[in-house]
Backbone as numpy.savetxt, mean C-alpha at the origin, in Angstrom:
# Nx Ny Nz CAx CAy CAz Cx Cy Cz
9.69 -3.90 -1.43 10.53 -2.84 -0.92 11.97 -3.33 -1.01
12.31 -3.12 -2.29 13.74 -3.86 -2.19 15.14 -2.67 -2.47
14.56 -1.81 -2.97 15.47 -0.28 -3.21 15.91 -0.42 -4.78
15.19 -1.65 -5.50 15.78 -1.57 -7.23 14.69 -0.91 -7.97
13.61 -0.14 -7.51 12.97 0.76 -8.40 14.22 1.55 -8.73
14.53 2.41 -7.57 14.98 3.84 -8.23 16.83 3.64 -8.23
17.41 3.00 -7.84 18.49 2.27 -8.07 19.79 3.13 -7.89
19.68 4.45 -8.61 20.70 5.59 -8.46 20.41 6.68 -7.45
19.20 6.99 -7.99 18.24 8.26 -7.26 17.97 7.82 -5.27
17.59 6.47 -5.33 17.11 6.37 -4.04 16.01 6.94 -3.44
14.91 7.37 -4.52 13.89 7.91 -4.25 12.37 6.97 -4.28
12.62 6.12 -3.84 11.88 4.67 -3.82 10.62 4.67 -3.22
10.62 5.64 -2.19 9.55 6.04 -1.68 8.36 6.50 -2.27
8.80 7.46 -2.97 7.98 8.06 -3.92 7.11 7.79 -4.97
7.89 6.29 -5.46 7.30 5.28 -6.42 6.61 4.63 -5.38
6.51 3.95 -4.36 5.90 3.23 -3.46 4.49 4.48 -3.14
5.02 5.27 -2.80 3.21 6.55 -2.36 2.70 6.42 -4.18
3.27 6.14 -4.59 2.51 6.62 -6.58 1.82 5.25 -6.91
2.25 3.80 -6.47 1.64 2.80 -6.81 0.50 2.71 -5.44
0.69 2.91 -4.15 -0.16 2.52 -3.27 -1.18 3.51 -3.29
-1.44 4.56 -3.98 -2.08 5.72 -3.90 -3.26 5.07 -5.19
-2.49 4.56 -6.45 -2.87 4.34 -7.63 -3.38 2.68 -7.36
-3.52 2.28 -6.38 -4.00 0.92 -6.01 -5.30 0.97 -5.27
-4.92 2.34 -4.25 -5.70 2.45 -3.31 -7.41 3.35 -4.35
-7.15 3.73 -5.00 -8.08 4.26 -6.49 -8.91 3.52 -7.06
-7.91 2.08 -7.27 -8.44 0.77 -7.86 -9.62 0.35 -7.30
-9.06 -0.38 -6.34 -9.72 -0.58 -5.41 -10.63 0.21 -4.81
-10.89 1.38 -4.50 -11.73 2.32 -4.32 -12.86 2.63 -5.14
-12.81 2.11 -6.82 -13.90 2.44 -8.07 -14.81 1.09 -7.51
-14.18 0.02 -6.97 -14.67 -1.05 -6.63 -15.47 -1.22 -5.62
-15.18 -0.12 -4.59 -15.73 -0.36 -2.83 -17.03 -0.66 -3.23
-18.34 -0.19 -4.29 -20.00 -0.13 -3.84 -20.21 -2.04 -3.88
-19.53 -2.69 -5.14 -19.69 -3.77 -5.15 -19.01 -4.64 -3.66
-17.81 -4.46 -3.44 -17.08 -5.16 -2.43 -17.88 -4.53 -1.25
-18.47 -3.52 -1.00 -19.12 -3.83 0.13 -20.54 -4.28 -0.15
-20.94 -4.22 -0.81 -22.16 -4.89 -1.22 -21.75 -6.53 -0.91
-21.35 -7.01 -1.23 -20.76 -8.81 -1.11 -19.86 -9.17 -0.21
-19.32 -8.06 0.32 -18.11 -8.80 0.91 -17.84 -7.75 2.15
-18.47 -7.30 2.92 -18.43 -5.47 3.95 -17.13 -6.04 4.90
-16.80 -6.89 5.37 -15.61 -7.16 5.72 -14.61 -6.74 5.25
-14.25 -7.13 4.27 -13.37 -7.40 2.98 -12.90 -5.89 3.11
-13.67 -5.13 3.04 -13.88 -3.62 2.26 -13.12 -3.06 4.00
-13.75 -3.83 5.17 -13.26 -2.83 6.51 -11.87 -3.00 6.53
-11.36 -4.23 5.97 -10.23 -4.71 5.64 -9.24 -4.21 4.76
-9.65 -3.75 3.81 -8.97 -3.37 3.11 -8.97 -1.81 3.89
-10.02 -1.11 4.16 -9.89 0.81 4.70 -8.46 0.47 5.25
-8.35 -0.64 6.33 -7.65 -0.38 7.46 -5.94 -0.51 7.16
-6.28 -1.71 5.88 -4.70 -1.66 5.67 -4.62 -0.96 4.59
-4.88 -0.37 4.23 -4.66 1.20 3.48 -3.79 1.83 4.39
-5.05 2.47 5.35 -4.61 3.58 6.75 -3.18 3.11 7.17
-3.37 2.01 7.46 -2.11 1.42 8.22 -0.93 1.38 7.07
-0.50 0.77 5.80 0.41 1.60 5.41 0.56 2.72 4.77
-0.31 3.75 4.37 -0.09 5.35 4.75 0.28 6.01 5.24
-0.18 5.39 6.52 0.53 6.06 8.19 1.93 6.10 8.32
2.05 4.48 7.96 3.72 4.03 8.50 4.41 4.92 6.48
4.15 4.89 5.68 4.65 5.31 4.78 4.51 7.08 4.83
3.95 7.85 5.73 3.69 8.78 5.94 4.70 9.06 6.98
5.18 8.69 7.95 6.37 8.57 9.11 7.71 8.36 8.26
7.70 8.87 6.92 9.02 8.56 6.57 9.10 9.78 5.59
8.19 10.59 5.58 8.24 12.13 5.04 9.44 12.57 5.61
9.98 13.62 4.20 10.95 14.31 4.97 11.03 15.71 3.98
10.41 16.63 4.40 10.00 18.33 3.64 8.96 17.70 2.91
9.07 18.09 1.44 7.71 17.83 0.85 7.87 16.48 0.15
9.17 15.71 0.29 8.44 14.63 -0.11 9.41 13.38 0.84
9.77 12.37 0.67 10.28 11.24 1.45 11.69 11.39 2.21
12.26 10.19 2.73 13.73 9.89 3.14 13.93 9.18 1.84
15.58 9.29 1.52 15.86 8.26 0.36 15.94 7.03 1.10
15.68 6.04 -0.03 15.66 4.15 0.68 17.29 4.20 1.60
18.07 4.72 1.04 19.54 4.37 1.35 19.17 5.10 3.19
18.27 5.83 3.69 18.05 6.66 4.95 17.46 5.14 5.97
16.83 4.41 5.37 15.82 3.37 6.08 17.14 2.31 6.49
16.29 2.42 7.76 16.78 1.22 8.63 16.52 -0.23 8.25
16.82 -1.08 8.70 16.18 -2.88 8.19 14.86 -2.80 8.96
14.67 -2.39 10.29 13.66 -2.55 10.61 12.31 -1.57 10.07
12.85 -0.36 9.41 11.88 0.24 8.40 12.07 -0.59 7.01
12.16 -1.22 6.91 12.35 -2.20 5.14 11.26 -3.10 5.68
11.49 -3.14 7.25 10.95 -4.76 7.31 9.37 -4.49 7.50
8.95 -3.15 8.66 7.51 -2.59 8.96 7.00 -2.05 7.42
7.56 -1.36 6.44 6.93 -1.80 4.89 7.04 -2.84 4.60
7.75 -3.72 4.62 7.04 -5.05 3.70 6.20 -5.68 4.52
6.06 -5.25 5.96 5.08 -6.68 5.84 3.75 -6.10 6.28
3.68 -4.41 6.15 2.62 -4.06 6.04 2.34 -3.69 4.64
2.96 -3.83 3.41 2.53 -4.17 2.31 2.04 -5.77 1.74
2.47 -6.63 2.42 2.39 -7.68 2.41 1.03 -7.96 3.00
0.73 -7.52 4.16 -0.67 -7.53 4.69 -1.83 -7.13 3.79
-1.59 -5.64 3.24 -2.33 -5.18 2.34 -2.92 -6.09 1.06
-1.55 -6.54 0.96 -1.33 -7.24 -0.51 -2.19 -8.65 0.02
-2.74 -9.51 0.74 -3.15 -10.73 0.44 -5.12 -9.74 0.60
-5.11 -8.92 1.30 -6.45 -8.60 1.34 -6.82 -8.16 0.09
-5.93 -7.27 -0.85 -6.34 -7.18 -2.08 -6.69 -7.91 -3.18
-5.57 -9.27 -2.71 -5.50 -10.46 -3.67 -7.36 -11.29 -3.66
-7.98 -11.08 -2.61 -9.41 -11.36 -2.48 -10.45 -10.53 -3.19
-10.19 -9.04 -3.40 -11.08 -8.67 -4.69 -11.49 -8.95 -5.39
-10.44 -9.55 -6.47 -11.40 -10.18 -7.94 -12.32 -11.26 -7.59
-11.96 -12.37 -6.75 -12.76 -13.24 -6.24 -14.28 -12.64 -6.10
-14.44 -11.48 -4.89 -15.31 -10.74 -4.62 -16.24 -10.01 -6.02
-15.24 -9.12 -7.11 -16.32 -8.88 -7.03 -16.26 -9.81 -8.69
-15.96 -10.90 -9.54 -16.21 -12.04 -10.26 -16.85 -12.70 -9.92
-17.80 -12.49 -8.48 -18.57 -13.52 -8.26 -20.27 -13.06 -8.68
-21.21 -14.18 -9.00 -22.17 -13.40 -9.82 -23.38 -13.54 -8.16
C-alpha cells in the first residue's frame, strides 16, 4: 500500500479490491486440497480474507473507493498490516498443497 500503483489517478484502491479479489479466487480453486491437508490453514486464510475486505470495504465511497491521497497514515497502516497478515498465511499454500 504505497500509493505508486495509480500515481496520478489516486485510485489505488481499486487495484488493491482487483488483486485481493483475484487472489482471493486463487486461492479459493485450491480450498478442497488445503482443507483436505491443512483445515487450519484454510480457517486462516477465510478469516484474513474477511478481515481485509471488511477494512477495505470501510473505505467505499458511492460505487467505488476514497482516492489513496483521502487515507489517513493510520488507514495506510490498518491495510498493510492486514495485508501483511494475509500475505504470510498465503505464503503457506504452496507448501500445503506441493506436499504429496
Amino acid at each position: 500500500i504505497t500509493g505508486e500503483e495509480e500515481r496520478y489517478s489516486h485510485t489505488d484502491l481499486w487495484d488493491f479490491k482487483g488483486n485481493l479479489v483475484g487472489s482471493q479466487q486463487a486461492v479459493g480453486a485450491l480450498k478442497p486440497v488445503i482443507v483436505a491437508r491443512n483445515a487450519h490453514l484454510q480457517e486462516e486464510l477465510d478469516a484474513k480474507f474477511a478481515a481485509l475486505t471488511k477494512l477495505l470495504e470501510s473505505h467505499k465511497a458511492g460505487d467505488g473507493y476514497q482516492l489513496y491521497t483521502q487515507l489517513s497514515k493510520a488507514d495506510l497502516q490498518a491495510l498493510t498490516v492486514a495485508l501483511d497478515a494475509l500475505s504470510e498465511e498465503v505464503a503457506e499454500v504452496s507448501g500445503v498443497v506441493g506436499t504429496t
